[in-house]
C-alpha positions as a Markdown table, in Angstrom:
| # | Residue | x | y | z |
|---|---|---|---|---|
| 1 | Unk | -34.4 | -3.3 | 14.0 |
| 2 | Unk | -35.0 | 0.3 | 12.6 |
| 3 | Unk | -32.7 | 1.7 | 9.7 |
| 4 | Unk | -30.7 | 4.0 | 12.2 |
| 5 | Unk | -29.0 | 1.0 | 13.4 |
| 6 | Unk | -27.5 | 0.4 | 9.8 |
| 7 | Unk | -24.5 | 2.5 | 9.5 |
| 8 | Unk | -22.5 | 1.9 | 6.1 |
| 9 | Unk | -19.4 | 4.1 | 5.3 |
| 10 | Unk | -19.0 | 5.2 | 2.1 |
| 11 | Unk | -15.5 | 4.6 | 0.1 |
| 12 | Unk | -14.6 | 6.9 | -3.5 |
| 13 | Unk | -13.5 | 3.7 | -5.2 |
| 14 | Unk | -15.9 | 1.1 | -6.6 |
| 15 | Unk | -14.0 | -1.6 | -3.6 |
| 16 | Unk | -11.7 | -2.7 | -5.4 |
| 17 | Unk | -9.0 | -4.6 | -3.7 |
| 18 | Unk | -5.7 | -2.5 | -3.9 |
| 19 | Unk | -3.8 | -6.3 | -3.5 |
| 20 | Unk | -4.6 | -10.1 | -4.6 |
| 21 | Unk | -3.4 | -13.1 | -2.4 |
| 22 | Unk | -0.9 | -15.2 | -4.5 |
| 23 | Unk | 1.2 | -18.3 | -3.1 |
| 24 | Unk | 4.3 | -17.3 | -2.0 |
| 25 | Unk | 6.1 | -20.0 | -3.8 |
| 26 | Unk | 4.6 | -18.6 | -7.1 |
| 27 | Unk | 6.2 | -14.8 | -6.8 |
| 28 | Unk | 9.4 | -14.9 | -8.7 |
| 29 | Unk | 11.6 | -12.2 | -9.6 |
| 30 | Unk | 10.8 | -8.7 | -11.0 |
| 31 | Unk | 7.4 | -9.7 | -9.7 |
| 32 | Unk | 5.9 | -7.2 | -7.1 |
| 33 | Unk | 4.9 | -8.3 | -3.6 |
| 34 | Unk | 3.5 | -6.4 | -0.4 |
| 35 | Unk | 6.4 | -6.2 | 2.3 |
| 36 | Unk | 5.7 | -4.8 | 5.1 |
| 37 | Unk | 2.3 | -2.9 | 3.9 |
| 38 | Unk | 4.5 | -1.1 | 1.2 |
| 39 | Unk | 4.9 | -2.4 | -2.5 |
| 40 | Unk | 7.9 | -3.9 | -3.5 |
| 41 | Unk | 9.8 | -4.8 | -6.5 |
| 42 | Unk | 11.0 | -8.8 | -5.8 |
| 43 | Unk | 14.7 | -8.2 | -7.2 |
| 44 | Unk | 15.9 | -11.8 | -5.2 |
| 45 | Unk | 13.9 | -15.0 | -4.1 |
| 46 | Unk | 15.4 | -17.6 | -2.0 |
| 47 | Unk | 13.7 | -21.1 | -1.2 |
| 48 | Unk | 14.8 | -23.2 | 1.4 |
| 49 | Unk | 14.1 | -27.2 | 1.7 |
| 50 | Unk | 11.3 | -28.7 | 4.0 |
| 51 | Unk | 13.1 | -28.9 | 7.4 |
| 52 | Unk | 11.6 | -30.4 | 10.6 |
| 53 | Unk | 8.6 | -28.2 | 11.2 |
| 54 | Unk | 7.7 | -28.8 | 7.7 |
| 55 | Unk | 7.3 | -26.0 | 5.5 |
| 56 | Unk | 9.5 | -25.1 | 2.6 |
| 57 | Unk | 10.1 | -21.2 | 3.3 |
| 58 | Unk | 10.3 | -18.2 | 0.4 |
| 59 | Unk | 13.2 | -15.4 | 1.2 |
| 60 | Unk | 12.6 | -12.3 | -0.6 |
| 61 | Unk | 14.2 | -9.2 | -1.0 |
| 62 | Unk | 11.9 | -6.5 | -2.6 |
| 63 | Unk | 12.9 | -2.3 | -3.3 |
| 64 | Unk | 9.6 | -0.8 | -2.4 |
| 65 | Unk | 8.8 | 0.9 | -5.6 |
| 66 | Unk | 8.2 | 4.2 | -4.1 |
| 67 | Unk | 10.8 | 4.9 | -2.0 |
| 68 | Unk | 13.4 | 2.9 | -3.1 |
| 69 | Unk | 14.0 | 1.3 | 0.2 |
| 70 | Unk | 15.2 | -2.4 | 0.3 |
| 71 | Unk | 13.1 | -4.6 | 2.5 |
| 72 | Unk | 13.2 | -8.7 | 3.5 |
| 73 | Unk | 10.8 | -11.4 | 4.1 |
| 74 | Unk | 10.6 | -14.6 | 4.9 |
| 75 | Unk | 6.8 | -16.8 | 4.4 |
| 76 | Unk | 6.1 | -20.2 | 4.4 |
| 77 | Unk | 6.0 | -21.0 | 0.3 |
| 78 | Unk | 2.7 | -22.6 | 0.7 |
| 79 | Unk | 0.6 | -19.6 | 2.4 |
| 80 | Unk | -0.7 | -16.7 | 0.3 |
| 81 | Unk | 1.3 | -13.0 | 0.3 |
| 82 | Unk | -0.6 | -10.3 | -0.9 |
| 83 | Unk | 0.7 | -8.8 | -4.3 |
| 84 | Unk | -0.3 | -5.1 | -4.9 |
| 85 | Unk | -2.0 | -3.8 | -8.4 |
| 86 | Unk | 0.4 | -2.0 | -9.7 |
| 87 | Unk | -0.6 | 0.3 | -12.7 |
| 88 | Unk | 1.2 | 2.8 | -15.3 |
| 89 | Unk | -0.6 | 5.5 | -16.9 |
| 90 | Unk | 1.1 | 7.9 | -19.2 |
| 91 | Unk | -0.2 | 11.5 | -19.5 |
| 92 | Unk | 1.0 | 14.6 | -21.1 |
| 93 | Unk | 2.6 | 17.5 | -19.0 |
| 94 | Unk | 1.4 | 20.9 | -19.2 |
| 95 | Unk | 3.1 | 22.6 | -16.5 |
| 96 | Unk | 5.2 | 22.4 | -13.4 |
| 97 | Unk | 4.2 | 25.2 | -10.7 |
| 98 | Unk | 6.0 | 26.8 | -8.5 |
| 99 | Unk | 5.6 | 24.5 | -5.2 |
| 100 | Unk | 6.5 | 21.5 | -6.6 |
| 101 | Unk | 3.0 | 20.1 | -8.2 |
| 102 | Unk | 3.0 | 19.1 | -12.1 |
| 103 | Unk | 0.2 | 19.5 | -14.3 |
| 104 | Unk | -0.7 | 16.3 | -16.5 |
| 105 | Unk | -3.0 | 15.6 | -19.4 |
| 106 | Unk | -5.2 | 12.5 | -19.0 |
| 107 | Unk | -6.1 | 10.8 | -22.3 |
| 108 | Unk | -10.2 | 12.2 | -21.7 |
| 109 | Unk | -8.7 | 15.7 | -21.7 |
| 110 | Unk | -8.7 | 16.8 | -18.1 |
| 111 | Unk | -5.9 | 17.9 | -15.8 |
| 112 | Unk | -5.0 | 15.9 | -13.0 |
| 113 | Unk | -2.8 | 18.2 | -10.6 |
| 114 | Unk | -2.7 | 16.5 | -7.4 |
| 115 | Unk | 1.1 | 14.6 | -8.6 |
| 116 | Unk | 4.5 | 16.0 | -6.7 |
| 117 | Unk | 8.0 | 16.0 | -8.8 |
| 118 | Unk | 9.4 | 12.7 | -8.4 |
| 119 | Unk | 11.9 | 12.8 | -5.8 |
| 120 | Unk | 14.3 | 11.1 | -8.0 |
| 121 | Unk | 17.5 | 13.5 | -8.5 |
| 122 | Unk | 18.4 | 12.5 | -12.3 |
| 123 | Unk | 14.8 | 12.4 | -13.0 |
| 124 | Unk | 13.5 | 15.5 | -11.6 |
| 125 | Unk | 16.1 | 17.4 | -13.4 |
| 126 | Unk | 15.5 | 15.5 | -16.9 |
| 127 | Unk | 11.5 | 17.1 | -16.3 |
| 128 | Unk | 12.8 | 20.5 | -15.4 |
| 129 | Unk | 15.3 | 21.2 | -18.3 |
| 130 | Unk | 13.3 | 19.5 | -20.8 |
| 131 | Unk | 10.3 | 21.6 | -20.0 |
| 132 | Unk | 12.0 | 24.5 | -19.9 |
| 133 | Unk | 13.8 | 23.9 | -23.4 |
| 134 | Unk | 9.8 | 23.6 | -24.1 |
| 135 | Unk | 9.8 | 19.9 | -25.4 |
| 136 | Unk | 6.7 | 18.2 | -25.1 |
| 137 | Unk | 6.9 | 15.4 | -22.2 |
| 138 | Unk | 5.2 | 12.3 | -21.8 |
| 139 | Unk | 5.5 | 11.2 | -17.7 |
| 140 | Unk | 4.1 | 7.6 | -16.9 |
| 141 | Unk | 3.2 | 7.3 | -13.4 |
| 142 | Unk | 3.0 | 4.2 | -11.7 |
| 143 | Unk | 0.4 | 4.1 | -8.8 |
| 144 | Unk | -0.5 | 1.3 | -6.6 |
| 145 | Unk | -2.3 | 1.0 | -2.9 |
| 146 | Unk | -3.4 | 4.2 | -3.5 |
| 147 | Unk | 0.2 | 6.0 | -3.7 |
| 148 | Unk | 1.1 | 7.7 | -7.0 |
| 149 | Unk | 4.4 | 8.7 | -8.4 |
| 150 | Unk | 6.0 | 9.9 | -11.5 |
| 151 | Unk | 8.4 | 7.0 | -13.1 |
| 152 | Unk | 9.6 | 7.6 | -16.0 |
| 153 | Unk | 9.6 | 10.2 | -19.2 |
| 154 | Unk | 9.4 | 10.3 | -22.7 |
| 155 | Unk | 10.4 | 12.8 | -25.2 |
| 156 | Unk | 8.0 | 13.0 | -27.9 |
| 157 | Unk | 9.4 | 16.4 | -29.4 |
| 158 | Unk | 9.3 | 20.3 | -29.5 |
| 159 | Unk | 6.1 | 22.0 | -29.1 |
């Protein structure tokens, strides 16, 4: 065997998992659960008895926290689901071009300007008006399974 027959890819992150297994009998509500490959928010679970084939089964309804789609599923409460890291980061927003991109200060002092407005209506025009009354903005943005969106805003002040 000669090293040409050794062919590795190389990933950016350091292979981290982007989900964990949990039981599904464990997820409750306000939890976050993988439906359908997207993340959800669990906002109902359901479990029904033992019937004749023998497994209790776990309903849940999740809103994918992205989208804001409502998606169902139905598992077995004694097999695994996979539940999705979700982070929030706040940074601090510079500016907000002119195709839609914002700006953001990371707490090591770089930009990061790869983030799109939220698509949110009431949010999107709580960003605009307050950086153009020149307030200083704090935006968290939640990111999970390597999808990233502004979520929410805080007011720290005038400039």
């Amino acid at each position: 065997m000669s090293d040409e027959d050794h062919h590795f890819e190389s990933k950016a992150d350091a292979g981290a998992s982007k989900t964990f297994p949990q039981q599904a009998g464990t997820i409750r509500k306000n939890g976050h659960i993988v439906i359908k490959s997207r993340p959800c928010k669990v906002v109902e679970v359901s479990t029904s008895k033992t019937g004749k084939h023998g497994h209790a089964k776990c309903h849940f309804v999740g809103i994918d926290i992205f989208t804001g789609k409502k998606v169902e599923d139905i598992v077995p409460s004694s097999h695994n689901c996979d539940v999705p890291h979700v982070n929030r980061t706040d940074y601090q927003l510079i500016d907000i071009s002119e195709d839609g991109f914002v700006s953001l200060l990371t707490e090591s002092g770089n930009t990061k300007d790869d983030l799109r407005l939220p698509t949110d209506e009431f949010l999107l025009t709580q960003i605009k008006t307050g950086f153009a009354e020149g307030k200083d903005l704090i935006v968290t943005v939640m990111s999970a399974m390597g999808e990233e969106q502004i979520c929410a805003l805080k007011d720290i002040g005038p400039k």
